[in-house]
C-alpha positions in Angstrom: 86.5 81.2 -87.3 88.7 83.0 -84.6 87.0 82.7 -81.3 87.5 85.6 -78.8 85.6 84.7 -75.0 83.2 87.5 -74.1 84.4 86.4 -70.6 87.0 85.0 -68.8 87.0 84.1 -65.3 91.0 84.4 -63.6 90.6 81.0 -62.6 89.6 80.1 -65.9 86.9 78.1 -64.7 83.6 80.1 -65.9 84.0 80.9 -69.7 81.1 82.9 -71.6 81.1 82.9 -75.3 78.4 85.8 -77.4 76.6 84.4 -80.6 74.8 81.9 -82.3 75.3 78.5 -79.9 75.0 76.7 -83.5 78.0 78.3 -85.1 80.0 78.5 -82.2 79.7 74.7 -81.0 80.2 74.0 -84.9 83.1 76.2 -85.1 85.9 74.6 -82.4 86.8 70.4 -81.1 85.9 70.0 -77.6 83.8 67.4 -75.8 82.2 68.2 -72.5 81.1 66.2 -70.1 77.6 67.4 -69.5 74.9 69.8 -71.3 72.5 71.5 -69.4 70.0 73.4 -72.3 67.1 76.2 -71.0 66.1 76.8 -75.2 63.2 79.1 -76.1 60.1 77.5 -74.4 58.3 79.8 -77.7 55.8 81.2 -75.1 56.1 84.5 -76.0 53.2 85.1 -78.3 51.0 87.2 -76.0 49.9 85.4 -73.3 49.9 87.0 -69.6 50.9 85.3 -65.7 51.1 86.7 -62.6 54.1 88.3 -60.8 54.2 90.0 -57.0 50.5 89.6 -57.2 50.2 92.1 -60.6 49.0 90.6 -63.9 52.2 90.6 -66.3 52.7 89.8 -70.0 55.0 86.4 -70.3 56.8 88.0 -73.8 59.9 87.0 -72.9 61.6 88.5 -76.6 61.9 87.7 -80.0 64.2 84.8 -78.9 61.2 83.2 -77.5 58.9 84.1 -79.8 57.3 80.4 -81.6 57.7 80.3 -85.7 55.2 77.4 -86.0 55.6 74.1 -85.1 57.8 72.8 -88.1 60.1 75.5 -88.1 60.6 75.1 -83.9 61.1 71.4 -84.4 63.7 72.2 -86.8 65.5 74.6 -84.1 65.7 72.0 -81.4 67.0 69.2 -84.0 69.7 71.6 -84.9 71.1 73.1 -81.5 70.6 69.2 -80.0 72.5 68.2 -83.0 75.3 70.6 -82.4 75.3 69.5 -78.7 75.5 66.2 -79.7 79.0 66.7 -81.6 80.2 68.1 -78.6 79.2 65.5 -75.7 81.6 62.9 -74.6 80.9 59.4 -75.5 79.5 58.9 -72.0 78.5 62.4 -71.7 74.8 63.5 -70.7 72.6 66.0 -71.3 69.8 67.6 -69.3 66.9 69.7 -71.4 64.4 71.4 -69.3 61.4 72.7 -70.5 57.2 72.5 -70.4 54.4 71.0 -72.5 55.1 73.4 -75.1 58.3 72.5 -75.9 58.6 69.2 -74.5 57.4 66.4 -76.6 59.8 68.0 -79.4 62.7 67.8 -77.7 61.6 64.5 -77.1 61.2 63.6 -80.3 64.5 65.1 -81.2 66.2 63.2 -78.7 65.2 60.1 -80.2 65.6 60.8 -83.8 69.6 61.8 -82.9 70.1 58.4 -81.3 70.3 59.9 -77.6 68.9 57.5 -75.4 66.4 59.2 -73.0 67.2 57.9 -69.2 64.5 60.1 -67.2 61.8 62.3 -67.5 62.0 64.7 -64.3 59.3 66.5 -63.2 60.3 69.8 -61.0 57.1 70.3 -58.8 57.7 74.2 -57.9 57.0 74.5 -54.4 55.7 77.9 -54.6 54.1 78.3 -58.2 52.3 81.6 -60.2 48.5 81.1 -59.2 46.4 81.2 -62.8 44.3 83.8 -63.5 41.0 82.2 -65.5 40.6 79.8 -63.0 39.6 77.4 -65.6 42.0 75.1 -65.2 44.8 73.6 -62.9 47.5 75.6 -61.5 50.7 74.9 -63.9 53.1 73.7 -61.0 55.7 71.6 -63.1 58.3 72.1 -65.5 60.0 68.8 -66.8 63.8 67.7 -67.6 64.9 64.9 -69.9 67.9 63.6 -69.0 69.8 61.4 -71.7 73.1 60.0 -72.7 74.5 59.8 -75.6 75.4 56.5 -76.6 72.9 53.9 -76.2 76.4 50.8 -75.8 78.9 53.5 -73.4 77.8 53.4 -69.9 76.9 57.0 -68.6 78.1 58.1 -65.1 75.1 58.6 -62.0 76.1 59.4 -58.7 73.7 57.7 -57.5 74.9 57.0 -53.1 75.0 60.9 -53.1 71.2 61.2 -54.8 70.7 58.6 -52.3 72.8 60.3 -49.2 71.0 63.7 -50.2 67.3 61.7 -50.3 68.0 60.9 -46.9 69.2 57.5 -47.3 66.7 56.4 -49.9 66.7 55.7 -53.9 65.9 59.7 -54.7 62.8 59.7 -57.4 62.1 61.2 -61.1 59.6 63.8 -59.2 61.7 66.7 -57.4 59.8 69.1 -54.8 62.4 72.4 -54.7 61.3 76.2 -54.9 61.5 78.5 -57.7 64.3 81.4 -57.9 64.9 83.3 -54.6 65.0 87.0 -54.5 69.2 86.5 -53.6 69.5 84.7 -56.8 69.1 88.0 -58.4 71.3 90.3 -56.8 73.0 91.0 -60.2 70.0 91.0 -62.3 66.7 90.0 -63.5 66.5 87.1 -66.0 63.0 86.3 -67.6 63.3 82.2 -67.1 66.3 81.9 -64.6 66.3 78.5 -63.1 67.3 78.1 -59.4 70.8 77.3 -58.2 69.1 74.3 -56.1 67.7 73.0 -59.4 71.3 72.9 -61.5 73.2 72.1 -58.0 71.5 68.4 -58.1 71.4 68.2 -61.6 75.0 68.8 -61.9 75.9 66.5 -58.9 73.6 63.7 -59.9 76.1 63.9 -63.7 79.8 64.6 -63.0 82.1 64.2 -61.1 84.7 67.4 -59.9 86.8 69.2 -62.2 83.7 68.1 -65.1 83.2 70.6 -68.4 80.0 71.5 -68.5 78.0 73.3 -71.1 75.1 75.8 -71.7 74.3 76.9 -75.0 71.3 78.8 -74.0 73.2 80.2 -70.5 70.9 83.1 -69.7 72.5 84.9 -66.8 74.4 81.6 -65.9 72.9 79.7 -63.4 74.4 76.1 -64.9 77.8 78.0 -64.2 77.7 79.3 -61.1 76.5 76.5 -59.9 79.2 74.4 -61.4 81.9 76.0 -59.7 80.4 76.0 -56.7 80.4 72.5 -56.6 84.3 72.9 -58.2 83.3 72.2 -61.9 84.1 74.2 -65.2 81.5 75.9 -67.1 81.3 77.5 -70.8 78.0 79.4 -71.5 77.0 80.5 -75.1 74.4 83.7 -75.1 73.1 86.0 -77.5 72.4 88.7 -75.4 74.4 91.6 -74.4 72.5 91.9 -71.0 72.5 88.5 -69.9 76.1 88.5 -70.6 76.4 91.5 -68.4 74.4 89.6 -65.4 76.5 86.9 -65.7 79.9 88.0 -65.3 78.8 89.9 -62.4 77.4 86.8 -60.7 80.6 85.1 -61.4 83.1 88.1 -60.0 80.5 88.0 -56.8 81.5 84.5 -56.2 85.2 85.7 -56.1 84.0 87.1 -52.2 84.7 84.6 -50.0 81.8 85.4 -47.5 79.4 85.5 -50.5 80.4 82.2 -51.1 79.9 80.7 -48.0 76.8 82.7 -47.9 75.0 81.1 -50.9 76.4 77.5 -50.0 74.3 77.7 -46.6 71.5 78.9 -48.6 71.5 76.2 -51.0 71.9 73.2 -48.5 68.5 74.6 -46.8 66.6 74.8 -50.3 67.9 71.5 -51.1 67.0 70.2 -47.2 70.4 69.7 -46.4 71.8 70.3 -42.7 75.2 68.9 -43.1 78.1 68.5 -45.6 76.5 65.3 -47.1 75.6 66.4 -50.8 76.3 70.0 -50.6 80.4 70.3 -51.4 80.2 66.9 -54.1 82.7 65.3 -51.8 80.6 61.6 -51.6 81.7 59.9 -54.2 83.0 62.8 -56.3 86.2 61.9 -58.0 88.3 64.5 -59.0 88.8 65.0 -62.6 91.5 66.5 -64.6 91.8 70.0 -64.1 94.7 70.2 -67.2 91.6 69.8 -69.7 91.4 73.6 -71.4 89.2 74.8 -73.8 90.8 75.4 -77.4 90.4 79.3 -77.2 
């Protein structure tokens, strides 16, 4: 299978690839040093949430739509299978997702040999009200984080998590807000995740210069956020649109002011008033930058 990128950055540093993340990952040799996965939560079934104050359908699209529980246990064993192959041997991998989707993931995790090192919980500091008022307000969205070799040592960067905590051993619960209206200047996705979210994720994992890879990449979040902290992204995605949204966040970035711009933003979602945590530089080893992808 010839592989031809979708997307290219000039720096070569953002790569986007269109398909199936299943046959792609199976189809070229290349180990990355972290996976950050958004998959189909399979919420889109007809249920409704609330956006700007209006009531609003959360169908997503047929991507998200749930085939049962046996079949949609048998999509995450496959892609996390997949991701597997492609994870250095002291690679990790992040999986976000909610109580729908979670406890498989979970499950698959464990039955791939992965050994789970956190549960995260993302407290959303400005959550969807619900509308029955029958129950509590769904605040939370969780993240397993696990590496994939139970014997190789995986890599934590933990005096930054600390530095960024404000000097303190940073916890499994994480208070940050939900997408900004500037994170969407190129376009709407249905589940984007915020660039505060990814920026700790990422920094917490690898060091600079890191590979780092999304097979469900959306409109890219896990990549621009990796090279603004001066890692190297490649993002599979099925759809035309996303892909679109993407590159155009990417070729914003290449505006120097914009940059800058969304740095400063970042460091005040993420509480941070000085360079401590935001650029990667404590404790961030640069890695080697003559890695390239085999296509």
């Amino acid at each position: 299978m010839t592989i031809v990128p979708y997307y290219r950055s000039l720096d070569r540093n953002f790569t986007l690839l269109k398909g199936d993340c299943v046959e792609l990952l199976n189809s070229f040799e290349f180990k990355f040093d972290m996976i950050f996965a958004d998959p189909p939560y399979h919420l889109s079934n007809g249920g409704i949430s609330v956006q700007g104050g209006q009531m609003v359908s959360v169908d997503k699209g047929e991507w998200d739509r749930s085939q049962g529980a046996d079949a949609d246990y048998l999509f995450d064993k496959e892609w996390l299978s997949a991701c597997r192959d492609k994870l250095k041997d002291n690679g990790t991998i992040w999986v976000s997702g909610t109580y729908h989707n979670i406890f498989s993931i979970a499950r698959c995790l464990t039955e791939l040999d992965f050994k789970i090192l956190n549960c995260v919980t993302w407290v959303k500091t400005n959550p969807p009200p619900n509308l029955s008022c029958r129950y509590f307000t769904h605040s939370a969205e969780y993240i397993l984080w696990a590496r994939k070799s139970y014997r190789t040592p995986h890599f934590y960067n933990y005096e930054l998590m600390r530095a960024v905590n404000g000097g303190t051993a940073m916890s499994d619960v994480w208070r940050l807000p939900s997408v900004s209206k500037w994170e969407k200047s190129c376009g709407k996705h249905p589940t984007q995740k915020p660039l505060c979210l990814l920026s700790r994720i990422i920094q917490a994992s690898t060091n600079q210069g890191a590979w780092i890879l999304d097979p469900f990449a959306g409109s890219s979040t896990t990549g621009i956020a990796a090279n603004l902290l001066g890692r190297r992204f490649l993002g599979i995605e099925q759809e035309e649109n996303f892909l679109r949204i993407s590159q155009a966040r990417k070729e914003e970035l290449i505006d120097a002011k914009i940059q800058e711009e969304y740095s400063d933003k970042l460091k005040k979602q993420m509480g941070i008033y000085n360079d401590v945590g935001h650029s990667g530089v404590l404790s961030d080893i640069k890695a080697n930058y003559s890695i390239e992808l085999p296509f």
